[in-house]
Biopython code that builds the backbone (N, CA, C, O; Angstrom):
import numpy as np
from Bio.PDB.StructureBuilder import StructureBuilder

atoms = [
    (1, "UNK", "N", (-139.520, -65.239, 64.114)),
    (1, "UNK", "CA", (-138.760, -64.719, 65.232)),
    (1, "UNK", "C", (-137.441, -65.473, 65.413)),
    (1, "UNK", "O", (-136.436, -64.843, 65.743)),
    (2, "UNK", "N", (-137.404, -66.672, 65.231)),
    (2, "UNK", "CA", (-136.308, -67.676, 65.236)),
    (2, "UNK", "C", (-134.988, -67.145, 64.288)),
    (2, "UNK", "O", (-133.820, -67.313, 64.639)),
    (3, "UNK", "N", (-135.353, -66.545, 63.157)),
    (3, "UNK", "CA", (-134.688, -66.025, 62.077)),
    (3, "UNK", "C", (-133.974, -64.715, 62.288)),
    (3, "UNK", "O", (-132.784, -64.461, 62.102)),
    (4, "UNK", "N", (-134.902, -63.973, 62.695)),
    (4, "UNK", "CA", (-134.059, -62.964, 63.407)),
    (4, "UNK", "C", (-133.382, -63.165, 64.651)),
    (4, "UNK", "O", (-132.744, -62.155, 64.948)),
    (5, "UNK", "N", (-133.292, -63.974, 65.389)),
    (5, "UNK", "CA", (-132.520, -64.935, 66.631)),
    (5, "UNK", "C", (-131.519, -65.036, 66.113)),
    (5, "UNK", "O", (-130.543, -64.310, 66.305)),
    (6, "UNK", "N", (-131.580, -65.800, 65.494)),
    (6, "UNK", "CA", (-129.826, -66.653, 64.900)),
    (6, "UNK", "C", (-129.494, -65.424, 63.600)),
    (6, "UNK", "O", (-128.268, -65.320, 63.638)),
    (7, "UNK", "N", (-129.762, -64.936, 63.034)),
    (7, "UNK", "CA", (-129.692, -63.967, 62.378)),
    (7, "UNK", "C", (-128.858, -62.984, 62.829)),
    (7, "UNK", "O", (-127.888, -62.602, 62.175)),
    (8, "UNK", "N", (-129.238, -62.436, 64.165)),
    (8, "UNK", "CA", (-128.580, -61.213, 65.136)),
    (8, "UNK", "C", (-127.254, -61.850, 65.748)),
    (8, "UNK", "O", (-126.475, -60.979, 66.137)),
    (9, "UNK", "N", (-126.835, -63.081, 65.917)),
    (9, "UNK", "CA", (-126.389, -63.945, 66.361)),
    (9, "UNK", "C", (-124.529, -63.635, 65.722)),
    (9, "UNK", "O", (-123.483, -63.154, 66.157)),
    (10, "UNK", "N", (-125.192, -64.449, 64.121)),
    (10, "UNK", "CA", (-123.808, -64.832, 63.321)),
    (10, "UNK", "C", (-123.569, -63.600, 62.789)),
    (10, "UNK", "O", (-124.389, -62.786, 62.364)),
    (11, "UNK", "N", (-121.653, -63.484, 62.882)),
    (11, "UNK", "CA", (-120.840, -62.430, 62.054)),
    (11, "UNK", "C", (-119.877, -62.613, 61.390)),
    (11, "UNK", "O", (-119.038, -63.448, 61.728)),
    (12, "UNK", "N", (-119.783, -62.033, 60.516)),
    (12, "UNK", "CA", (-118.391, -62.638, 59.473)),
    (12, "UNK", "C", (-117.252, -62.946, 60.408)),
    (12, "UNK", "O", (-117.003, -64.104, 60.073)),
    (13, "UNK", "N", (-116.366, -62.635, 61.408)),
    (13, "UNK", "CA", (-115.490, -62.804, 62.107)),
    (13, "UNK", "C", (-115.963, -63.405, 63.628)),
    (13, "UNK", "O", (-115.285, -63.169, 64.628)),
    (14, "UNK", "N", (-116.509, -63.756, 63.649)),
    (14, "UNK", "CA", (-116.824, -64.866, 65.013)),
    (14, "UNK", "C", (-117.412, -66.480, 64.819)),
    (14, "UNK", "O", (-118.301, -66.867, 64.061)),
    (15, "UNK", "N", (-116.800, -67.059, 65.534)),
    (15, "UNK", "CA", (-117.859, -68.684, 65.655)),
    (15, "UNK", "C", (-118.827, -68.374, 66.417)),
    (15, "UNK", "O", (-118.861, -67.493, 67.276)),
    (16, "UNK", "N", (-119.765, -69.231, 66.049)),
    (16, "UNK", "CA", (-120.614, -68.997, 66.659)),
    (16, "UNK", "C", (-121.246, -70.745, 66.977)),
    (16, "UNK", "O", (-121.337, -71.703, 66.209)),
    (17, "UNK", "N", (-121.545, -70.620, 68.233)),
    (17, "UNK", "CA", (-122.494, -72.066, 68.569)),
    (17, "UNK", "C", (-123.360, -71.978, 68.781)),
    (17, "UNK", "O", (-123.621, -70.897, 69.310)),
    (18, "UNK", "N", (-124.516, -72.927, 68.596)),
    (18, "UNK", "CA", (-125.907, -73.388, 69.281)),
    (18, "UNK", "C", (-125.572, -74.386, 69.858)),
    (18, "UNK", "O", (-124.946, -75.282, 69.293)),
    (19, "UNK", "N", (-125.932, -74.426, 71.124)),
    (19, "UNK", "CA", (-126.190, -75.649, 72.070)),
    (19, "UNK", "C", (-127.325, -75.469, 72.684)),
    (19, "UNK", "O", (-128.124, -74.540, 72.568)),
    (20, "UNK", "N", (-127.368, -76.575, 73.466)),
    (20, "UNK", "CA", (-127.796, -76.741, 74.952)),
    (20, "UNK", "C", (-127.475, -77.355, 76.107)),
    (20, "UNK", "O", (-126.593, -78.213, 76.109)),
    (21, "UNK", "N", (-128.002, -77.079, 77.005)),
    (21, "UNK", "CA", (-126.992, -77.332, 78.089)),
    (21, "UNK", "C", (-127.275, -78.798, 78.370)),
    (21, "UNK", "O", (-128.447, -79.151, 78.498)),
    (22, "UNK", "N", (-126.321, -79.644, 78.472)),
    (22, "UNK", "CA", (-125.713, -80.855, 79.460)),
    (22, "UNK", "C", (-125.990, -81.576, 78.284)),
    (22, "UNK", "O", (-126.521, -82.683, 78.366)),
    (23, "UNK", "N", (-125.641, -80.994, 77.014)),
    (23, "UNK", "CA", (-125.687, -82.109, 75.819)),
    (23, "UNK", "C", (-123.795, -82.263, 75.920)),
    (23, "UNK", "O", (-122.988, -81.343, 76.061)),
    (24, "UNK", "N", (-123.508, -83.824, 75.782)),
    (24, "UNK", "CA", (-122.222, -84.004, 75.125)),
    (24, "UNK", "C", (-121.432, -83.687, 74.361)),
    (24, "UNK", "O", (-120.290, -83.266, 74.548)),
    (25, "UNK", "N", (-122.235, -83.947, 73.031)),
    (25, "UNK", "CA", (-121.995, -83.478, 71.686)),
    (25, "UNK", "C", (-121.527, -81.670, 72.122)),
    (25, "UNK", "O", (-120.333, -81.371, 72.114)),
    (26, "UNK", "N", (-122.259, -80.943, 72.365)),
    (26, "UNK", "CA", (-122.108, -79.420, 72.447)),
    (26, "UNK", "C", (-120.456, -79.011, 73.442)),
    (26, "UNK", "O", (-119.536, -78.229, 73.203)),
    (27, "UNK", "N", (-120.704, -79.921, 74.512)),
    (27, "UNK", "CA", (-119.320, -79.605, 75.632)),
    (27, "UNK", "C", (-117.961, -79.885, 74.802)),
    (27, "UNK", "O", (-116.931, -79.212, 74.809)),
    (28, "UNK", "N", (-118.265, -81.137, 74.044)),
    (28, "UNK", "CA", (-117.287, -81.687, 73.046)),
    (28, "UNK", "C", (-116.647, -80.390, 71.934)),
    (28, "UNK", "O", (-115.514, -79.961, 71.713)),
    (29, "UNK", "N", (-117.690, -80.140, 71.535)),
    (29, "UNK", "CA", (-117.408, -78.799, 70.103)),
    (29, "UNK", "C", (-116.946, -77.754, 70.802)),
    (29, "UNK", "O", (-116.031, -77.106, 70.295)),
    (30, "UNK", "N", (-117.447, -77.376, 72.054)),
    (30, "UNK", "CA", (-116.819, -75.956, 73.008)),
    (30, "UNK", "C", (-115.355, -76.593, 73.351)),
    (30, "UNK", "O", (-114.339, -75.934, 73.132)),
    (31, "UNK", "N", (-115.306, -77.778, 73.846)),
    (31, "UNK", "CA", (-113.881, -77.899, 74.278)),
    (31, "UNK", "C", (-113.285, -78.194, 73.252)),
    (31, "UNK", "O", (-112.241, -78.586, 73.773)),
    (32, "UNK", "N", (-113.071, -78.359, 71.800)),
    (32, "UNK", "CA", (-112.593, -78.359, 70.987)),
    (32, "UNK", "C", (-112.215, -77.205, 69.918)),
    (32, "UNK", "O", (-111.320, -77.078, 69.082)),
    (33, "UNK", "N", (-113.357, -76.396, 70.353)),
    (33, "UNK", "CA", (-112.911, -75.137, 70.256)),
    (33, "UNK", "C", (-111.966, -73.827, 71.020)),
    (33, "UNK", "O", (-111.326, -72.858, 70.611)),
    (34, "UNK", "N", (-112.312, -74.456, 72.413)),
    (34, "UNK", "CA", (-111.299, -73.746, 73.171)),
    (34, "UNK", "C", (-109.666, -74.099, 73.438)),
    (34, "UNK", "O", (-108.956, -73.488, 74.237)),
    (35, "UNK", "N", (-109.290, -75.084, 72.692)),
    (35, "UNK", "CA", (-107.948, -75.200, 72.297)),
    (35, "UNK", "C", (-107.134, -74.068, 71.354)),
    (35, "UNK", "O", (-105.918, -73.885, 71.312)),
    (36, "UNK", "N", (-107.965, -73.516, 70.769)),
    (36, "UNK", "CA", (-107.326, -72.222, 69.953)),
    (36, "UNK", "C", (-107.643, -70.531, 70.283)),
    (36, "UNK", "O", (-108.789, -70.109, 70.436)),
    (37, "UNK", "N", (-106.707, -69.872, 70.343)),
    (37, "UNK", "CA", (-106.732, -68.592, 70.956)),
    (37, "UNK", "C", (-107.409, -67.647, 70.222)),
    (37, "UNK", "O", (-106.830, -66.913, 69.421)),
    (38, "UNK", "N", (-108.779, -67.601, 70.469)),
    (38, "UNK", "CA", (-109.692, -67.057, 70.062)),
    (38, "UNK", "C", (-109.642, -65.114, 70.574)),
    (38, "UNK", "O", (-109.297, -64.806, 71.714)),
    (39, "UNK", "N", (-109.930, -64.335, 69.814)),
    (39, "UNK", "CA", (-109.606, -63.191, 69.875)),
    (39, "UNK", "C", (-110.576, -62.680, 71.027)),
    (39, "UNK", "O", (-111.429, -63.542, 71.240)),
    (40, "UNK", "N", (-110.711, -61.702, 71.739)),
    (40, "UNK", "CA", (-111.705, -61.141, 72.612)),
    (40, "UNK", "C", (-113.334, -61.492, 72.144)),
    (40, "UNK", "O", (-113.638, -60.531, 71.438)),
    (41, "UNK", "N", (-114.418, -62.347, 72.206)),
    (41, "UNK", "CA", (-115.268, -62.195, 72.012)),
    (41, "UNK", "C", (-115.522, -62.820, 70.496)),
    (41, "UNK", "O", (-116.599, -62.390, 70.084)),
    (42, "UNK", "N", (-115.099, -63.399, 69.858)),
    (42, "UNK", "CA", (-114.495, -63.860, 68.724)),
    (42, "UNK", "C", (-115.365, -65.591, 68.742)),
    (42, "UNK", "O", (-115.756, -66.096, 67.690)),
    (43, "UNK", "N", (-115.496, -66.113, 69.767)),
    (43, "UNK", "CA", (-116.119, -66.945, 69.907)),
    (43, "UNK", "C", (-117.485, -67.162, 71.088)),
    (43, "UNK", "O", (-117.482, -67.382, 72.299)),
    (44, "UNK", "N", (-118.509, -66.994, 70.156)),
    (44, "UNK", "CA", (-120.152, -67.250, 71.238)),
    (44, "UNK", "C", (-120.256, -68.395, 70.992)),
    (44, "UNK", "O", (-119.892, -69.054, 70.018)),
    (45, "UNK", "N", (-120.938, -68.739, 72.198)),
    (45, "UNK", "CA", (-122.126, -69.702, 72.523)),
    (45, "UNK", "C", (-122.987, -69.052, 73.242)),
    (45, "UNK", "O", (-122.803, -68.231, 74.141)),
    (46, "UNK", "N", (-124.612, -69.764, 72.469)),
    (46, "UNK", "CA", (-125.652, -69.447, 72.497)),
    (46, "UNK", "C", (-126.342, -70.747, 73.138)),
    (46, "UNK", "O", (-126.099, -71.764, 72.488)),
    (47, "UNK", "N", (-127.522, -71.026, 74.792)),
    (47, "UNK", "CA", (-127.595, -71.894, 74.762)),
    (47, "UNK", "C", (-129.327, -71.921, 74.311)),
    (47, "UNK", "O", (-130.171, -71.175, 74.809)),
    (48, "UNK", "N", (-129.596, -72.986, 73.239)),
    (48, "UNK", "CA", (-131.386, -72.541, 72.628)),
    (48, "UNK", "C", (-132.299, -73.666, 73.116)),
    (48, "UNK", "O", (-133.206, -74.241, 72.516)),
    (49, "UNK", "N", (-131.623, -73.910, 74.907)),
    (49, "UNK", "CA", (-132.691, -74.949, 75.645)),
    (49, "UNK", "C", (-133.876, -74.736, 75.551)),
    (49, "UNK", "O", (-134.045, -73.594, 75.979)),
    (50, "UNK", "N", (-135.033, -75.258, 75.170)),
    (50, "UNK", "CA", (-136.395, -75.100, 75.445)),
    (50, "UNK", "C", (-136.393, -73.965, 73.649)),
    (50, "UNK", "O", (-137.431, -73.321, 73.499)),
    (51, "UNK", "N", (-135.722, -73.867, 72.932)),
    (51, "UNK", "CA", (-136.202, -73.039, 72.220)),
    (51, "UNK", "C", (-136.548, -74.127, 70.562)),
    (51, "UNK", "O", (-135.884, -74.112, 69.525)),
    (52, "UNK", "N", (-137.695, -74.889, 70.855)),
    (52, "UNK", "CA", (-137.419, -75.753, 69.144)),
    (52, "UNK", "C", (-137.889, -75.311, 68.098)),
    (52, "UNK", "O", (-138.013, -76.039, 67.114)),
    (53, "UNK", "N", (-138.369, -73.590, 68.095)),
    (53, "UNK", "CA", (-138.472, -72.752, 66.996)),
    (53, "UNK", "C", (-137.093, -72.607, 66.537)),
    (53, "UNK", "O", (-137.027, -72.887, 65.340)),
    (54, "UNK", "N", (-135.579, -72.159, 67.211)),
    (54, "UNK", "CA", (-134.474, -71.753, 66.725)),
    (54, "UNK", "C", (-134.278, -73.653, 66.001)),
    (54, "UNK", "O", (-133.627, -73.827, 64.971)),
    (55, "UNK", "N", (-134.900, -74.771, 66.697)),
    (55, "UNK", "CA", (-134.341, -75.455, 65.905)),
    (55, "UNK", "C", (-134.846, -76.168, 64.542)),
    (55, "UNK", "O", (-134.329, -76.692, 63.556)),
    (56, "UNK", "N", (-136.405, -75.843, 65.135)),
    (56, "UNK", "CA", (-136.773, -75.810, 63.696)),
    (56, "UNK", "C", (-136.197, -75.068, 62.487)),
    (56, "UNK", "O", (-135.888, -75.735, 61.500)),
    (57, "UNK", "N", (-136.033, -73.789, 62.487)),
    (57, "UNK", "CA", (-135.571, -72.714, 61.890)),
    (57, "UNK", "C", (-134.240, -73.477, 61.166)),
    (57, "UNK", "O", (-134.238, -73.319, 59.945)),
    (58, "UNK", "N", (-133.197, -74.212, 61.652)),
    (58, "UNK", "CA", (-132.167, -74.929, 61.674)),
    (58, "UNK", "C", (-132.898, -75.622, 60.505)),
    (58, "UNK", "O", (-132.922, -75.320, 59.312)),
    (59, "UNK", "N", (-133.640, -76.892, 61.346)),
    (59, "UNK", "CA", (-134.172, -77.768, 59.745)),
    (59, "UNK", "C", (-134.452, -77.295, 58.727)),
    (59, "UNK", "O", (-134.619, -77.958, 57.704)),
    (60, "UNK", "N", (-134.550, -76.164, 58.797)),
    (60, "UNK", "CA", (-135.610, -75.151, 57.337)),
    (60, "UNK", "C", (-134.257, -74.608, 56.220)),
    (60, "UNK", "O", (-134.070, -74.680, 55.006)),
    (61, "UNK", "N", (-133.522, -74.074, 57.347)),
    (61, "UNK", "CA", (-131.979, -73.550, 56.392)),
    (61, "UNK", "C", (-130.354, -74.378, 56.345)),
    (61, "UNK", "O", (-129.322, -73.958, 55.822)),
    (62, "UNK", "N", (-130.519, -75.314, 56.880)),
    (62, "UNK", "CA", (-128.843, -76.229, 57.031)),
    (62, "UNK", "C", (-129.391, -77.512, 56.958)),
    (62, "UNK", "O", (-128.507, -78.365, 56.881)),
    (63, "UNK", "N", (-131.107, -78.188, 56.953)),
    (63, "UNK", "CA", (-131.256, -79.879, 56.870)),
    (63, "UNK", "C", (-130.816, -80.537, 57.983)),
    (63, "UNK", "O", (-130.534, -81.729, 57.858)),
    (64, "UNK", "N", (-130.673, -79.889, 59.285)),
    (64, "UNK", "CA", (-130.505, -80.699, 60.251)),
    (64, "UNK", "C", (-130.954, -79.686, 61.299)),
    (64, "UNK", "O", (-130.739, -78.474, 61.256)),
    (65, "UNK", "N", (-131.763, -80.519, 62.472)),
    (65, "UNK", "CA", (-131.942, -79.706, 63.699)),
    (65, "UNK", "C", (-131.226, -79.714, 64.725)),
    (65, "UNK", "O", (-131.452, -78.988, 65.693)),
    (66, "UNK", "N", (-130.148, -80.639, 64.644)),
    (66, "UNK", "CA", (-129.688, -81.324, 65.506)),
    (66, "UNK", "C", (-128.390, -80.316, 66.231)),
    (66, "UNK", "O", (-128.029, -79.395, 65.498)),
    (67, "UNK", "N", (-127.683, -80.420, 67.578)),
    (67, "UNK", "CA", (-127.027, -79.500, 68.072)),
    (67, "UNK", "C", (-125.810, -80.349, 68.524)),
    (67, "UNK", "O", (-125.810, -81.502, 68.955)),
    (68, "UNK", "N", (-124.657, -79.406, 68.297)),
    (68, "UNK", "CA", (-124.357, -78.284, 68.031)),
    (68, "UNK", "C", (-124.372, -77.916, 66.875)),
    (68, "UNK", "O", (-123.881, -78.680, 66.044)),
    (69, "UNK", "N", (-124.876, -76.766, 66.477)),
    (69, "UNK", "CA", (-124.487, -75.746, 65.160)),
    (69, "UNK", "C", (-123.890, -75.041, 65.105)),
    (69, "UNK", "O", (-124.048, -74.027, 65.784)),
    (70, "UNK", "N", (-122.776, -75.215, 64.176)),
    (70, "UNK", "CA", (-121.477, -74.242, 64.375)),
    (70, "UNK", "C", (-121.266, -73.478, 62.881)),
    (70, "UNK", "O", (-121.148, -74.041, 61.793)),
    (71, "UNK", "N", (-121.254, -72.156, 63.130)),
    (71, "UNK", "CA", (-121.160, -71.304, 62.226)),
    (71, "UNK", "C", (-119.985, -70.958, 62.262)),
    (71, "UNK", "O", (-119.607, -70.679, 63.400)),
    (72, "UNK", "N", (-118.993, -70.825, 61.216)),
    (72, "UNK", "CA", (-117.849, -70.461, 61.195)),
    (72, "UNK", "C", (-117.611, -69.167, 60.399)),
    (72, "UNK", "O", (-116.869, -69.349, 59.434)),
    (73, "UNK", "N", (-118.136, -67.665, 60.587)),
    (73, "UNK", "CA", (-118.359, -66.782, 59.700)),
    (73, "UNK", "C", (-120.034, -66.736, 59.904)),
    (73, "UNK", "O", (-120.760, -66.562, 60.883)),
    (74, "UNK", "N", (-120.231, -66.945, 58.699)),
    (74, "UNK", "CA", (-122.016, -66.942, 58.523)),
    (74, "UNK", "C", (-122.080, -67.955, 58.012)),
    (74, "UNK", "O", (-123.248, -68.307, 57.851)),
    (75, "UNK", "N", (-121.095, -68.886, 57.528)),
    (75, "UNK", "CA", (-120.903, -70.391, 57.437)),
    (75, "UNK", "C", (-121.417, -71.317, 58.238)),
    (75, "UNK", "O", (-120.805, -71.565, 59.277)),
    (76, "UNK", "N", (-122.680, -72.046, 57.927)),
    (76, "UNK", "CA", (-123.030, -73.087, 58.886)),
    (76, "UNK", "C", (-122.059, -74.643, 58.619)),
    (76, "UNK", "O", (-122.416, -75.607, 57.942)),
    (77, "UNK", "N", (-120.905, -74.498, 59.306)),
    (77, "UNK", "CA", (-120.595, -76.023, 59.344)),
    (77, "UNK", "C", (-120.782, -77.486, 59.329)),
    (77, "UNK", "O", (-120.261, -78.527, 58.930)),
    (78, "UNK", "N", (-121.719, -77.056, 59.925)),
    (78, "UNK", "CA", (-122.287, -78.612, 60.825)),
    (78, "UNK", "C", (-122.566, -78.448, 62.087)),
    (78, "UNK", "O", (-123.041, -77.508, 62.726)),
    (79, "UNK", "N", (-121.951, -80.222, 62.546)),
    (79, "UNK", "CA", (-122.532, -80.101, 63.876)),
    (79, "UNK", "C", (-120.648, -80.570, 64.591)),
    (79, "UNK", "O", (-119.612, -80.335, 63.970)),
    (80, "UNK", "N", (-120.703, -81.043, 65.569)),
    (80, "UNK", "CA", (-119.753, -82.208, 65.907)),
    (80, "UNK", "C", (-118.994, -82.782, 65.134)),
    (80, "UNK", "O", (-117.889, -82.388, 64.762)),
    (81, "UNK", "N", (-119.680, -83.988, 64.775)),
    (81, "UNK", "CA", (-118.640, -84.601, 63.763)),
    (81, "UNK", "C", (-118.350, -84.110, 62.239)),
    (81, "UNK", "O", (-117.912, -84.775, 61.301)),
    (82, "UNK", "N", (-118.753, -82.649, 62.284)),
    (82, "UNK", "CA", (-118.264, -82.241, 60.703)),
    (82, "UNK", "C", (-117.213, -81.541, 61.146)),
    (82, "UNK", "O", (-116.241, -81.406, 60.403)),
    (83, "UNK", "N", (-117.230, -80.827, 62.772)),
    (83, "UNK", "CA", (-116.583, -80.114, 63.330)),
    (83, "UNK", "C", (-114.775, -80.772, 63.507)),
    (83, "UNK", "O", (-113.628, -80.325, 63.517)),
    (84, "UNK", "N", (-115.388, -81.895, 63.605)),
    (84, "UNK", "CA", (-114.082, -82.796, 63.891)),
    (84, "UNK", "C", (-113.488, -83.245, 62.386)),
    (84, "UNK", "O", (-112.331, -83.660, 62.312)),
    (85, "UNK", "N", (-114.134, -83.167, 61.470)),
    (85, "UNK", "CA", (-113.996, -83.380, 60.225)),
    (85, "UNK", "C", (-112.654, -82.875, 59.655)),
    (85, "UNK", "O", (-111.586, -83.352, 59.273)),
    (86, "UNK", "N", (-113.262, -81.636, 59.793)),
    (86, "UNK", "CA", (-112.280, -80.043, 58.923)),
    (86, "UNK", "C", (-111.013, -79.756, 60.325)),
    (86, "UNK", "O", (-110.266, -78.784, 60.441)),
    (87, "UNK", "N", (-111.114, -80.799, 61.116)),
    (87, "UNK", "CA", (-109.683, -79.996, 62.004)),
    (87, "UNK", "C", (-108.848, -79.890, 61.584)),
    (87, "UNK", "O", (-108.157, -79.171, 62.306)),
    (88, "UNK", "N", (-108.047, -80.340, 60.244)),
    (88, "UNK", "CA", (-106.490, -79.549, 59.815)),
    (88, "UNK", "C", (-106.759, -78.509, 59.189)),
    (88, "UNK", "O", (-105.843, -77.704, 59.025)),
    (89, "UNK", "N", (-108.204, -78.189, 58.609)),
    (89, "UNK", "CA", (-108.841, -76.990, 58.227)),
    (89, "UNK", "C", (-109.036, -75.931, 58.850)),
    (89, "UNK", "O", (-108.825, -74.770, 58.498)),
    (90, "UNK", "N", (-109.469, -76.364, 59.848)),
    (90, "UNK", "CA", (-109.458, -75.636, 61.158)),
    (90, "UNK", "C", (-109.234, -73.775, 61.242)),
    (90, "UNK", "O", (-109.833, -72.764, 60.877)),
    (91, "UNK", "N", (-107.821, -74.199, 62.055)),
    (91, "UNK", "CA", (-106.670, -72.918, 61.919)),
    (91, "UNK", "C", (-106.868, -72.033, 60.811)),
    (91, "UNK", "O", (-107.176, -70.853, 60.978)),
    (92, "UNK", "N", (-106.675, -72.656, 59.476)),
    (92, "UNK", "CA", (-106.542, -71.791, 58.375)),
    (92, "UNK", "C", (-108.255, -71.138, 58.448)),
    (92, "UNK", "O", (-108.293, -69.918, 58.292)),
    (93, "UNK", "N", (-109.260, -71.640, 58.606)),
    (93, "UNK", "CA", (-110.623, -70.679, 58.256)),
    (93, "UNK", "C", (-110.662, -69.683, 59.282)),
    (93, "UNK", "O", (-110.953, -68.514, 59.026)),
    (94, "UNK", "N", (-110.286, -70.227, 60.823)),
    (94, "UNK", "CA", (-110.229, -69.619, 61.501)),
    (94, "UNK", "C", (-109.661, -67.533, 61.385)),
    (94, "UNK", "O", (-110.217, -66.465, 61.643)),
    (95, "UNK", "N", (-108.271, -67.977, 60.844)),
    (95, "UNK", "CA", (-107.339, -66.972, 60.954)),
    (95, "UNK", "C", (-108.363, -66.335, 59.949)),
    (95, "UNK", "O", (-108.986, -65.414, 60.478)),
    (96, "UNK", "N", (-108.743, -66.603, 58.495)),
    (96, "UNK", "CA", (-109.290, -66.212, 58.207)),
    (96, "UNK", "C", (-110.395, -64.908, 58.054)),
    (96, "UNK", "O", (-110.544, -63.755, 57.647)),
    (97, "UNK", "N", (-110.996, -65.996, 58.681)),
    (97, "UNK", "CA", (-112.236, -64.745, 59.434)),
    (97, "UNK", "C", (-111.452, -64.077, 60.080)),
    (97, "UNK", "O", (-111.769, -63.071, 59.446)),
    (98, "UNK", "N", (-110.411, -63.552, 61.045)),
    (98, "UNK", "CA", (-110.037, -63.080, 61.913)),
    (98, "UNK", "C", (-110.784, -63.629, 63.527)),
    (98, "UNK", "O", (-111.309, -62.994, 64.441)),
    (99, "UNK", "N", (-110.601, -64.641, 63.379)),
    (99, "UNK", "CA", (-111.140, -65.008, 64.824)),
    (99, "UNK", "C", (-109.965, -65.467, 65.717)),
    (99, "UNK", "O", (-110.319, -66.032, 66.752)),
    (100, "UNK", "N", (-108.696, -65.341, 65.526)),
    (100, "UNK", "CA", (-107.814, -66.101, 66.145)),
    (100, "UNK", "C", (-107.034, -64.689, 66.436)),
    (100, "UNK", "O", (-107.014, -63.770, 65.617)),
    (101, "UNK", "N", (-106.327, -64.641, 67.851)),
    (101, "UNK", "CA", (-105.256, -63.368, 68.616)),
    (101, "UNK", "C", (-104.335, -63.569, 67.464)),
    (101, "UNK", "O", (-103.292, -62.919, 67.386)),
]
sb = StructureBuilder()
sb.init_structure("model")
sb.init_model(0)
sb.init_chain("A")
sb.init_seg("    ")
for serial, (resi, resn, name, xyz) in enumerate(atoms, 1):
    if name == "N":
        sb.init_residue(resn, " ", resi, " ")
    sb.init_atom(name, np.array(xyz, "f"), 0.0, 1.0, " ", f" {name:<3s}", serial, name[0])
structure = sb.get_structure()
């Protein structure tokens, strides 16, 4: 069920997050994401409090359970600090996909 969760979730042209709520790490990746002008709907967050099937599911396909998970496309990124990693990368995957006005 977890699979079809995050499954229904990610699209070639949107980010997509997993969080939960009143984690750091997650407020950090949203506000770092909301520096760029994301197209109508172009960027979700999903919050999977109480859900540790979606994060098991996580350990099973990306090797980490840990949150935030940021899909860039159907691209699983990372988390946070991979997020912060690729920032001159950023822009360019972004436009990419078409996720940017």
């Amino acid at each position: 069920m977890a699979d079809t969760f995050v499954k229904s979730k990610i699209r070639d042209d949107k980010v997509t997050l997993f969080v939960k709520a009143g984690c750091p790490y997650c407020r950090n990746a949203m506000e770092m994401l909301k520096q760029y002008s994301f197209a109508p709907g172009h960027l979700q967050v999903f919050d999977i409090s109480g859900r540790g099937d979606v994060q098991d599911y996580f350990q099973q396909t990306t090797g980490q359970n840990t949150v935030p998970r940021v899909f860039i496309g159907r691209r699983c990124i990372g988390g946070l600090s991979d997020l912060e990693r690729m920032c001159c990368r950023l822009p360019r995957m972004l436009q990419q996909i078409g996720a940017l006005q």
